[in-house]
C-alpha positions as CSV (number, residue, x, y, z in Angstrom):
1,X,111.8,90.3,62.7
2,X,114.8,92.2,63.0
3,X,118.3,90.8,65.5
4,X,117.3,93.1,67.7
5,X,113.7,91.9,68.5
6,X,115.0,88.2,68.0
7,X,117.5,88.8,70.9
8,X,114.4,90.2,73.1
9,X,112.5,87.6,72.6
10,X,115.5,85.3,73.4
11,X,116.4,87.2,76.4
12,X,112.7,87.0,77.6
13,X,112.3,83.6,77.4
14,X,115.3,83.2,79.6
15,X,113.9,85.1,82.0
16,X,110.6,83.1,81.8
17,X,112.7,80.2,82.1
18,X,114.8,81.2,85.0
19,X,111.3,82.1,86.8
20,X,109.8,78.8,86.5
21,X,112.9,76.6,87.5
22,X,112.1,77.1,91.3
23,X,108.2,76.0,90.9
24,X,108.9,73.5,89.6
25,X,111.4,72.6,92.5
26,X,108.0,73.1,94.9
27,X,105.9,70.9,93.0
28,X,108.2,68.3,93.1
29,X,108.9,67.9,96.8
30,X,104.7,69.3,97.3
31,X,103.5,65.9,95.7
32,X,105.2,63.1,97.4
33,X,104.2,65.0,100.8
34,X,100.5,65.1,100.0
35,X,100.6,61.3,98.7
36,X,102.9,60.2,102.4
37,X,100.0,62.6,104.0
38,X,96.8,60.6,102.7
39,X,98.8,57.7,102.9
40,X,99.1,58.0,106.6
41,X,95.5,59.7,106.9
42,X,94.1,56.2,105.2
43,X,96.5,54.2,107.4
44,X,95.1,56.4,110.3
45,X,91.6,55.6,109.8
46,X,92.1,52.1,108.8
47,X,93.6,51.2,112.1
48,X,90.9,53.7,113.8
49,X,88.2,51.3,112.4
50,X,89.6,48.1,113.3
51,X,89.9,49.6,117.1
52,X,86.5,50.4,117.1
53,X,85.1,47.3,115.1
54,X,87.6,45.5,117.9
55,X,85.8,47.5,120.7
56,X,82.5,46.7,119.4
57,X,83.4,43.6,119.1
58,X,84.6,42.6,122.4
59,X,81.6,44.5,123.9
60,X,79.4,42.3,122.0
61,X,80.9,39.3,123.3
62,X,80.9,40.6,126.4
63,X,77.1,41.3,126.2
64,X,76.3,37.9,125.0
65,X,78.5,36.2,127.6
66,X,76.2,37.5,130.2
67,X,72.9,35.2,130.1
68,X,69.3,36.7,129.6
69,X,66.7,34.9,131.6
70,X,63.3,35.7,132.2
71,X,61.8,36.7,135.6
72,X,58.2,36.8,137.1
73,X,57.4,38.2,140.6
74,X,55.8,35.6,143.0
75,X,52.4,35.8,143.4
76,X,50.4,35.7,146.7
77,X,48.0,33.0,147.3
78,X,44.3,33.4,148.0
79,X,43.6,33.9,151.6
80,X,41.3,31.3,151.6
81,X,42.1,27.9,149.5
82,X,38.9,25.8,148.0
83,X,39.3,22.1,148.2
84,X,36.6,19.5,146.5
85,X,36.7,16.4,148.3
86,X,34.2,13.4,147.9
87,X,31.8,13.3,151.1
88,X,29.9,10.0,152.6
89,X,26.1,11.3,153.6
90,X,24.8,9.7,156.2
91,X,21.1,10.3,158.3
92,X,22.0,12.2,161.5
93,X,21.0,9.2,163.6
94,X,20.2,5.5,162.2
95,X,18.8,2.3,163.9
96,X,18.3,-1.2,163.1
97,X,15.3,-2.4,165.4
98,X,15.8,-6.1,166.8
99,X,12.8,-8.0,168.9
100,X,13.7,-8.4,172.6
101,X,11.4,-11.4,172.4
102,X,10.8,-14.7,170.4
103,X,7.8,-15.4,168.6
104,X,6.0,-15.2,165.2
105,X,5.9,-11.7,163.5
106,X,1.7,-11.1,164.0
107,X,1.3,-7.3,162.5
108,X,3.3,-4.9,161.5
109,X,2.3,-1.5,160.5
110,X,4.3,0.8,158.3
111,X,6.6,0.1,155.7
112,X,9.5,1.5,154.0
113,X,9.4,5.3,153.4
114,X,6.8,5.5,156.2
115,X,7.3,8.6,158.3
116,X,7.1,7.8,161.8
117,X,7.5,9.3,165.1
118,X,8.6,8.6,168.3
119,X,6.8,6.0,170.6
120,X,4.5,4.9,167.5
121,X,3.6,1.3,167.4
122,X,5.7,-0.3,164.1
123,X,4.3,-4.0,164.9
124,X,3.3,-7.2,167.1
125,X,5.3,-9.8,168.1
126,X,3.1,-13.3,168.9
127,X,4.7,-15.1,172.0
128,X,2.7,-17.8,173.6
129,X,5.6,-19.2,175.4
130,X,6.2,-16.5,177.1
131,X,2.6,-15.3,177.7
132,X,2.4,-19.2,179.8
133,X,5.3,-18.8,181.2
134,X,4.3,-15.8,182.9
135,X,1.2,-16.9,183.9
136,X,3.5,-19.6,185.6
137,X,5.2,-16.8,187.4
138,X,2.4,-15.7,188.5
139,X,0.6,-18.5,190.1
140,X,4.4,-19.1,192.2
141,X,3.9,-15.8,193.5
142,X,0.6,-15.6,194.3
143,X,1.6,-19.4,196.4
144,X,4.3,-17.1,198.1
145,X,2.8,-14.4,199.0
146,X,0.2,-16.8,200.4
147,X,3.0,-18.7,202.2
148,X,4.4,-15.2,203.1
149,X,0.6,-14.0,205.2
150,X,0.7,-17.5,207.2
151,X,4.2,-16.8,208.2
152,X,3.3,-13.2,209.0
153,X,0.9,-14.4,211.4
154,X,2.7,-17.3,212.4
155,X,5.5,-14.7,214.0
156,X,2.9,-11.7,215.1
157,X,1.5,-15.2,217.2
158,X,4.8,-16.5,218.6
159,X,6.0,-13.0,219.5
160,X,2.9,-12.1,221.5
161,X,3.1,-15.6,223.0
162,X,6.6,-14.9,224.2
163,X,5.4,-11.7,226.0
164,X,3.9,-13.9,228.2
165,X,6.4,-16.5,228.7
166,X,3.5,-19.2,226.7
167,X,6.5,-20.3,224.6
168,X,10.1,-20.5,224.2
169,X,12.4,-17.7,222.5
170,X,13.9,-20.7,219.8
171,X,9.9,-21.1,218.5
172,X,10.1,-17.4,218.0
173,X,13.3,-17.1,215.9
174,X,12.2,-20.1,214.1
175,X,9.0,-18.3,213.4
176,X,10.8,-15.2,212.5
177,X,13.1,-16.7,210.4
178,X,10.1,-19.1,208.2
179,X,8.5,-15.1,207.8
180,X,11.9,-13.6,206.7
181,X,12.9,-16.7,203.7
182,X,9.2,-16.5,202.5
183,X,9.3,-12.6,202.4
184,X,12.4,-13.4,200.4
185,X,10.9,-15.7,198.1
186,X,7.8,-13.3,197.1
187,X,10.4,-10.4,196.0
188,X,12.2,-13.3,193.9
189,X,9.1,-14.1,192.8
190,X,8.0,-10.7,192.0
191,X,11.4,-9.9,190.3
192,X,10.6,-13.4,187.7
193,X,7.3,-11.8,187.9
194,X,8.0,-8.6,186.3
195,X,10.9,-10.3,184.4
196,X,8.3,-11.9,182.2
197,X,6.1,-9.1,182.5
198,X,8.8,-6.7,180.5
199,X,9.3,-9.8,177.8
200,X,5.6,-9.4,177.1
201,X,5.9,-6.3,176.8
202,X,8.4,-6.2,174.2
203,X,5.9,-7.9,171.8
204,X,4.7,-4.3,170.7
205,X,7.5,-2.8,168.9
206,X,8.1,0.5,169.1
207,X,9.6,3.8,167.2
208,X,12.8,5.4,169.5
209,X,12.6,8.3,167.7
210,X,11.0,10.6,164.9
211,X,12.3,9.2,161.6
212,X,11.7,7.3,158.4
213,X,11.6,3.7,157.6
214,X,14.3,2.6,155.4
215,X,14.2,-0.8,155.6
216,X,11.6,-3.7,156.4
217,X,13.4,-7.0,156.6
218,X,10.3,-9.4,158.1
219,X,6.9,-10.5,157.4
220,X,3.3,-11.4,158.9
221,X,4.6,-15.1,160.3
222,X,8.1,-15.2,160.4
223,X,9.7,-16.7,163.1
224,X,11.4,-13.7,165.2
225,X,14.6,-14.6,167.1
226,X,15.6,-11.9,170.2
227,X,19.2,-13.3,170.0
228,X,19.1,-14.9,173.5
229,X,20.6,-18.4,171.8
230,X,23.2,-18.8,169.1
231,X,20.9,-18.1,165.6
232,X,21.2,-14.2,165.1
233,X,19.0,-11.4,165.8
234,X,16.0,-10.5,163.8
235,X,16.5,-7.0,162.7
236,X,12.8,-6.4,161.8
237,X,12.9,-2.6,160.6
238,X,15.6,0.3,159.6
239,X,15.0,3.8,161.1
240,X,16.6,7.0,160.2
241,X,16.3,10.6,161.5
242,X,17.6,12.8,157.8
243,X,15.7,16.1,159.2
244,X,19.8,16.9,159.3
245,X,22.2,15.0,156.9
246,X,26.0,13.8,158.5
247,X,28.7,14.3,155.7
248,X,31.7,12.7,156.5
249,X,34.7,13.9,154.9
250,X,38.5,12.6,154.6
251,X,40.4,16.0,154.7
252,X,44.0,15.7,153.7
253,X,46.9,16.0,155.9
254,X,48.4,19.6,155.1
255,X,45.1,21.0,155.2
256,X,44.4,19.8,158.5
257,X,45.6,22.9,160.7
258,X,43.1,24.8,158.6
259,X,40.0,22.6,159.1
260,X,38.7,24.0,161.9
261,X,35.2,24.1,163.7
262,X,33.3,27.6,163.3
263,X,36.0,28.6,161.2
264,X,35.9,26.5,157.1
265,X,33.2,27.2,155.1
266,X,31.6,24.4,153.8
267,X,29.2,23.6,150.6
268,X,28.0,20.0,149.4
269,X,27.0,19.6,146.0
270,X,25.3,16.4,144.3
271,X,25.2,15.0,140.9
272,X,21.2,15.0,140.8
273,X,21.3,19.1,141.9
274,X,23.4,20.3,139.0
275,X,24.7,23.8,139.4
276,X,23.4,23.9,142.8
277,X,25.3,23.8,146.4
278,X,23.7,23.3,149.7
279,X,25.2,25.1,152.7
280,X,26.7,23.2,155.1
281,X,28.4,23.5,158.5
282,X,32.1,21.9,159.4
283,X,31.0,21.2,163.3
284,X,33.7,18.4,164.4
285,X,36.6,16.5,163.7
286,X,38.2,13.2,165.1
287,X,41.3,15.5,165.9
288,X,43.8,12.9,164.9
289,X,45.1,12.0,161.7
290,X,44.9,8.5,160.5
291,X,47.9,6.5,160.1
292,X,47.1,4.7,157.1
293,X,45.4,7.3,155.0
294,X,47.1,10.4,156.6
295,X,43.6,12.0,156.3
296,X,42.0,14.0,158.8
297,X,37.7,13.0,159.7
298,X,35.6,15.7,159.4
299,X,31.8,16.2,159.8
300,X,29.8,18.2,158.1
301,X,26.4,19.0,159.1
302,X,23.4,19.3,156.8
303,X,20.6,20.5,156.9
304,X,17.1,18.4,155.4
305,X,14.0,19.9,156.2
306,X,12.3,18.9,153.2
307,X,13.7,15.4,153.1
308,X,14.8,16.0,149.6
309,X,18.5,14.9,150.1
310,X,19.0,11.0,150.8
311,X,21.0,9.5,153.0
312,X,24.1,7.4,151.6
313,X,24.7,9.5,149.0
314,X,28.1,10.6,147.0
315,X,28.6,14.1,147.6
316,X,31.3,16.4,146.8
317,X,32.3,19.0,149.9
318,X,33.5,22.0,149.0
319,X,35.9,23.6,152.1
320,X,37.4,27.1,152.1
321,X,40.6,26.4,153.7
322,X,42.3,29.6,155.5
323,X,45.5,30.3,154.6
324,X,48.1,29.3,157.9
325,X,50.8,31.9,156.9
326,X,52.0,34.2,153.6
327,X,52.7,31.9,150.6
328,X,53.7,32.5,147.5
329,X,52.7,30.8,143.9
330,X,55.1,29.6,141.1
331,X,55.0,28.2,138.0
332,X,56.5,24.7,138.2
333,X,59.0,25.6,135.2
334,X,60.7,28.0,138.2
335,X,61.8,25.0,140.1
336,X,65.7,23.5,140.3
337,X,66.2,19.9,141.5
338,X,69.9,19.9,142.6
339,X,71.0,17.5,145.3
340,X,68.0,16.4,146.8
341,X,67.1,20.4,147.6
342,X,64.1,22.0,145.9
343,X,65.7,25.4,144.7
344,X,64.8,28.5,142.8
345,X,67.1,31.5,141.1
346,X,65.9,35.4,141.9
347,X,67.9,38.2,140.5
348,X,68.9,40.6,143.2
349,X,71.2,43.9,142.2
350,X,71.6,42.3,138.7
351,X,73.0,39.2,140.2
352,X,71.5,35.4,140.1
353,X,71.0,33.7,143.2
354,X,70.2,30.3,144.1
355,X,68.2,29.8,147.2
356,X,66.3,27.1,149.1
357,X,62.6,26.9,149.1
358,X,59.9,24.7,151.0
359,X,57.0,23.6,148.8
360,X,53.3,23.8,150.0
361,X,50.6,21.9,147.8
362,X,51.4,21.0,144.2
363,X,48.6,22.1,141.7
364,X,50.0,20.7,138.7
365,X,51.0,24.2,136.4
366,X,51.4,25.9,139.4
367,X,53.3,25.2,143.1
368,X,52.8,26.6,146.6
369,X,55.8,27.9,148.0
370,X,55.5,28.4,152.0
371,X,59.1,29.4,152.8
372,X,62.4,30.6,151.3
373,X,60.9,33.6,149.0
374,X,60.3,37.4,149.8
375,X,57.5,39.4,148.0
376,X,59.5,41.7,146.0
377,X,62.2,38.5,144.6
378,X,62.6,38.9,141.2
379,X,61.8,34.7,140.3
380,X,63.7,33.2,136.5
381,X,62.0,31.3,134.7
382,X,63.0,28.0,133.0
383,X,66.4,29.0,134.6
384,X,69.9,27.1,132.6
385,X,71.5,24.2,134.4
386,X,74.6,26.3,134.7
387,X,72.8,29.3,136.6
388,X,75.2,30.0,140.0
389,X,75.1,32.3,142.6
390,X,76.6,35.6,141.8
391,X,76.9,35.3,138.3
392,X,75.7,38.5,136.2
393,X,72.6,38.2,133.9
394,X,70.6,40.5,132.1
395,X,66.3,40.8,133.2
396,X,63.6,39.9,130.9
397,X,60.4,40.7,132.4
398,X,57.8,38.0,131.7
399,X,54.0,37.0,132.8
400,X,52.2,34.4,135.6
401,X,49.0,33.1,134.3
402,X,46.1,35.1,134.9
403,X,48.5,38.6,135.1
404,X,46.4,41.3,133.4
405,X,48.8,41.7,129.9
């Protein structure tokens, strides 16, 4: 290479150098900006990130501050509530017979379970005593009435005597007078008379009404005592009419607006009819409630055509009770016992609110509410002790039983 092409290539590489003396100026101040740039980008997004994580954050909190609680909507009850109450059957009417008489039992004539009806002769009653005595009573009458005919005359005499001045006006009052205590002594007598007369008579034994014989309590020679001294009364037979049954029924205080004649529905049911309910018919009640067993007395009628249903025994009554006004049903787990006050929380506008509520009847899972609720309150379940008026919570919808899922 000759000095010539050596100073070329010298003077070419000077100008290459003096070319790339300013880039490398750029690149210099270029770098440190990018890395300040990503280092700010990084710090950028960092921060950005904790905001947000903040943000969520705080909105989580805020979300869990605010309870959730579960809510049902109160149900309606029935229109008509069924009760089961134990019932006391009794025969629609029921007599003991007692003798009117004493004596000695001489027949009777039916026996228990003996259908019999009214006026039909049930047995006789032996009473000589009283047979003599009124033979006795007759004979005095028959000595009065006797007495009575000669004082009769005695004063038709006198008086026609006295027309013609024959004797005195004092024989004639005293003759009037003998006819007037004599007259009074035959309607004594006849009075005694009949007196006996009706004791006799009451030696037949009679039935007062169509029934059946439910109990015999004497026998053929037993001594029969009417009651007219200190022993007691001989009850000689038990009569019952069961064509129509009584059931008498102790109805509970609170359903005793409801139990009303003509209006409740009633069934009886009986352990030896399983499955099967005989209609009934509520047809009184003692309108007053009693003071020891705050129960209301009911009667149910029944009726016993065929005789097939027995007087005395345990039934269970079944009464549709109408409903008095709207009520609602809860589940017990709704209910908050704070000072003495039966309480509830709804959720209205996504707000809690504690309210006051009356209860009706308890059914154990369930509970009658009869005031303090509207139809469309939202009602929380199981609701915490620190549930307050006004405080914000969030709704979970939940179930009664028997809700269609």
């Amino acid at each position: 290479m000759t000095q010539v092409e050596l100073d070329e290539q010298v003077e070419r590489l000077k100008a290459a150098l003096g070319t790339t003396k300013p880039r490398k100026s750029l690149r210099s101040w270029l770098l440190p900006a990018l890395a300040a740039l990503a280092a700010a980008l990084i710090l950028i997004f960092g921060i950005r990130s904790r905001v947000r994580a903040e943000s969520a954050l705080r909105a989580v909190t805020d979300q869990m501050a605010v309870p959730s609680v579960s809510v049902v909507v109160p149900k309606h009850t029935a229109p008509a509530t069924e009760i089961i109450l134990p019932g006391n059957m009794q025969p629609f009417i029921s007599s003991p017979i007692y003798a009117r008489t004493d004596g000695y039992l001489k027949t009777w004539y039916f026996d228990i379970g003996a259908h019999v009806k009214a006026g039909e002769l049930l047995a006789i009653i032996q009473t000589p005593e009283v047979d003599e005595q009124l033979s006795q009573a007759r004979s005095t009458l028959n000595t009065a009435q006797a007495n009575l005919e000669l004082a009769q005359i005695t004063r038709d005499r006198y008086q026609g005597l006295l027309t013609k001045h024959a004797v005195a006006q004092q024989d004639v009052d005293n003759a009037v007078g003998t006819y007037t205590a004599n007259k009074a002594i035959v309607d004594a007598d006849m009075a005694n008379v009949r007196h006996y007369e009706a004791l006799v008579s009451f030696e037949k034994v009679y039935a007062p009404f169509d029934g059946v014989i439910t109990a015999r309590n004497t026998d053929i020679g037993d001594l029969i005592n009417s009651g007219s001294n200190t022993a007691p009364r001989t009850d000689l037979f038990d009569i019952s009419q069961t064509r129509t049954l009584r059931v008498y029924v102790n109805v509970p205080e609170e359903y005793s607006q409801g139990t009303k004649p003509g209006q409740t529905a009633a069934e009886v049911a009986l352990a030896e009819f399983p499955g099967k309910r005989f209609p009934g018919k509520l047809v009184r009640t003692s309108e007053s409630i009693n003071a020891t067993t705050r129960t209301l007395l009911v009667e149910v009628d029944l009726d016993n055509p065929g005789g097939n249903l027995f007087s005395g025994s345990y039934a269970e009554v079944h009464l549709n009770i109408p409903a008095q006004n709207s009520t609602f049903l809860l589940p017990v787990s709704a209910l908050i016992f704070r000072s003495d006050k039966l309480q509830v929380g709804v959720v209205r506008n996504g707000k809690a609110a504690v309210t006051d509520v009356t209860p009706g009847h308890d059914f154990g899972d369930q509970i009658e509410i009869v005031a303090g609720l509207k139809p469309d309150d939202q009602v929380v379940l199981n609701p915490p002790d620190s549930l307050v008026s006004g405080q914000d919570v969030n709704i979970v919808q939940a179930a009664l039983p028997g809700d269609p899922q």
